[in-house]
C-alpha positions as CSV (number, residue, x, y, z in Angstrom):
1,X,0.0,0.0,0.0
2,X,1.9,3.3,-1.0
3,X,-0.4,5.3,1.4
4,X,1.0,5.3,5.4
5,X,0.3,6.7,8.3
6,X,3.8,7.7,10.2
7,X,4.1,7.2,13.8
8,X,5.4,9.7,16.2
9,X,7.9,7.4,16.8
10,X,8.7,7.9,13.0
11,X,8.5,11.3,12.4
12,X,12.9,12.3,12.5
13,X,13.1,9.4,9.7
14,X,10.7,11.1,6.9
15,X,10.6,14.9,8.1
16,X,13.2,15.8,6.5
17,X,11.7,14.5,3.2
18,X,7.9,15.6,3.9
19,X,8.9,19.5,5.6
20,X,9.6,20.8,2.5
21,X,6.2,19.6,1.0
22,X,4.1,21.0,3.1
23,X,6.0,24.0,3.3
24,X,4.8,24.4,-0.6
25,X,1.2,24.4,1.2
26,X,2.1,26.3,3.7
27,X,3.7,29.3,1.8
28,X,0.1,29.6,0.3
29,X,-0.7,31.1,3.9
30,X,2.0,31.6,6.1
31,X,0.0,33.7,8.7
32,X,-2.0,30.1,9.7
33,X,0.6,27.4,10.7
34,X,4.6,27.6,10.6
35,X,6.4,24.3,9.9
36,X,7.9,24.0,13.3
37,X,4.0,24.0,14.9
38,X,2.9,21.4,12.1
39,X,6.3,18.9,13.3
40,X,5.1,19.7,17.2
41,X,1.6,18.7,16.7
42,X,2.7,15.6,14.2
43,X,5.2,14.7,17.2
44,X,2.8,15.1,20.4
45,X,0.6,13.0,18.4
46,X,-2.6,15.9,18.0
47,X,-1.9,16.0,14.5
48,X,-1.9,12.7,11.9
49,X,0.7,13.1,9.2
50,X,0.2,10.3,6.0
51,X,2.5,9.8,3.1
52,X,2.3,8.9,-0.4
53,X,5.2,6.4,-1.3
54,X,6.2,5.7,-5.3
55,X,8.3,2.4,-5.8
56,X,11.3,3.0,-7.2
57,X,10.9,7.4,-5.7
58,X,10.1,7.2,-2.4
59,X,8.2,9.6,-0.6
60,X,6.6,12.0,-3.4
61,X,3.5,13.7,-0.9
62,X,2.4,14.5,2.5
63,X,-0.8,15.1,4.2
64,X,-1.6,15.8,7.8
65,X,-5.3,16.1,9.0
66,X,-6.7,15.9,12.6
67,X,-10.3,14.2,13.5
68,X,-13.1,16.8,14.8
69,X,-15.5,14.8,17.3
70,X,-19.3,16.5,17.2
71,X,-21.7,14.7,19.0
72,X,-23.3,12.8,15.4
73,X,-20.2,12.8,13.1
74,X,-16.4,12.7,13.3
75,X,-14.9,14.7,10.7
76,X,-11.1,13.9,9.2
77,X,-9.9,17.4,9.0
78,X,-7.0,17.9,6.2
79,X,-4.8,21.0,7.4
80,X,-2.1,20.5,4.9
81,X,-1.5,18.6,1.6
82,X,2.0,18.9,-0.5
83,X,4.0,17.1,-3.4
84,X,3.5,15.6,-6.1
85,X,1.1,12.7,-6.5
86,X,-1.0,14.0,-3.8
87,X,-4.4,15.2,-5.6
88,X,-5.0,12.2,-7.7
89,X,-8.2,9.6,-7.6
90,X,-7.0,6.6,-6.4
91,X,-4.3,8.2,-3.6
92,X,-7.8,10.4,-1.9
93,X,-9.2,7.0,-2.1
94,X,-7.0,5.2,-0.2
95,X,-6.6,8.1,2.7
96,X,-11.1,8.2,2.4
97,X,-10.3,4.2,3.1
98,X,-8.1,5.1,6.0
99,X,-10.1,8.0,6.9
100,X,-13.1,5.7,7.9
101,X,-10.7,3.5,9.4
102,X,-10.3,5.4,12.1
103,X,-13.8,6.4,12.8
104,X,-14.6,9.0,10.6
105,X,-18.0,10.2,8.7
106,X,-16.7,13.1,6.9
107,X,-14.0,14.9,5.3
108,X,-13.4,18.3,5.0
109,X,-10.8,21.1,4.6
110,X,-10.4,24.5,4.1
111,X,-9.6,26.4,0.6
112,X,-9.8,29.8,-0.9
113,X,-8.7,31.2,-4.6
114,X,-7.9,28.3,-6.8
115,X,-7.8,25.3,-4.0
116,X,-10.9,25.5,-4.0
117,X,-11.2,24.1,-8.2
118,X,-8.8,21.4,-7.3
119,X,-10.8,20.1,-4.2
120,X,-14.1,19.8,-6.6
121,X,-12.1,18.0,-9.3
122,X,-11.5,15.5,-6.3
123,X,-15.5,15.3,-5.9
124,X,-15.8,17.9,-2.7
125,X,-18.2,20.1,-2.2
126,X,-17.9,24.1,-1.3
127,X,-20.8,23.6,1.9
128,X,-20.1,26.3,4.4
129,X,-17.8,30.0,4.0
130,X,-15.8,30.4,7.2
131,X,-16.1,34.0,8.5
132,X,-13.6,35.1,10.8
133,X,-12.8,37.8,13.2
134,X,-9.4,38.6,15.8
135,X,-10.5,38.7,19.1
């Protein structure tokens, strides 16, 4: 299976690889998340990191999500996808397959500007607009 979760335990072996990746999805909005709180929240375990693994290339994309608990539905939340290989049919179907193995009803993420194209082309729907304020 070229889709993997990695472990805590696992995380100094592939970050090195997969920081740069994200940090492609990152640059997008850098006033959200910095790499060094995505590898914290990967590490203390808060945040699920999954890789996309080619044969003979290795690691070619990352993802990390976290799983929202309401009372009816628990929701996979993706906060960061990056490299190549990533948005492509059969690679969201085997994180949705992994996704429900670990309890969860929904998927979801957040996208403005063109994300939010790519994110239909992968069959998800545009259901709520997130309005904001700085308290």
């Amino acid at each position: 299976m070229p889709l993997h979760y990695v472990p805590p335990v696992q995380l100094p072996a592939v970050w090195p690889i997969v920081a740069p990746m994200l940090q492609k999805a990152i640059d997008l909005d850098p006033s959200v998340v910095t790499i060094e709180q995505v590898e914290y929240a990967v590490r203390t375990g808060r945040t699920f990191l999954l890789v996309w693994e080619e044969p003979d290339e290795g690691i070619t994309g990352a993802v990390t999500l976290e799983f929202i608990d309401y009372p009816r539905e628990r929701v996979a939340h993706v906060d960061l996808m990056g490299g190549k290989g990533i948005v492509r049919d059969h690679v969201f179907e085997e994180a949705k397959q992994w996704m429900r193995s670990m309890g969860a009803t929904k998927a979801q993420c957040w996208a403005k500007g063109t994300l939010v194209q790519m994110y239909e082309k992968m069959g998800m729907e545009n259901t709520h607009q997130v309005m904001r304020i700085n308290l």
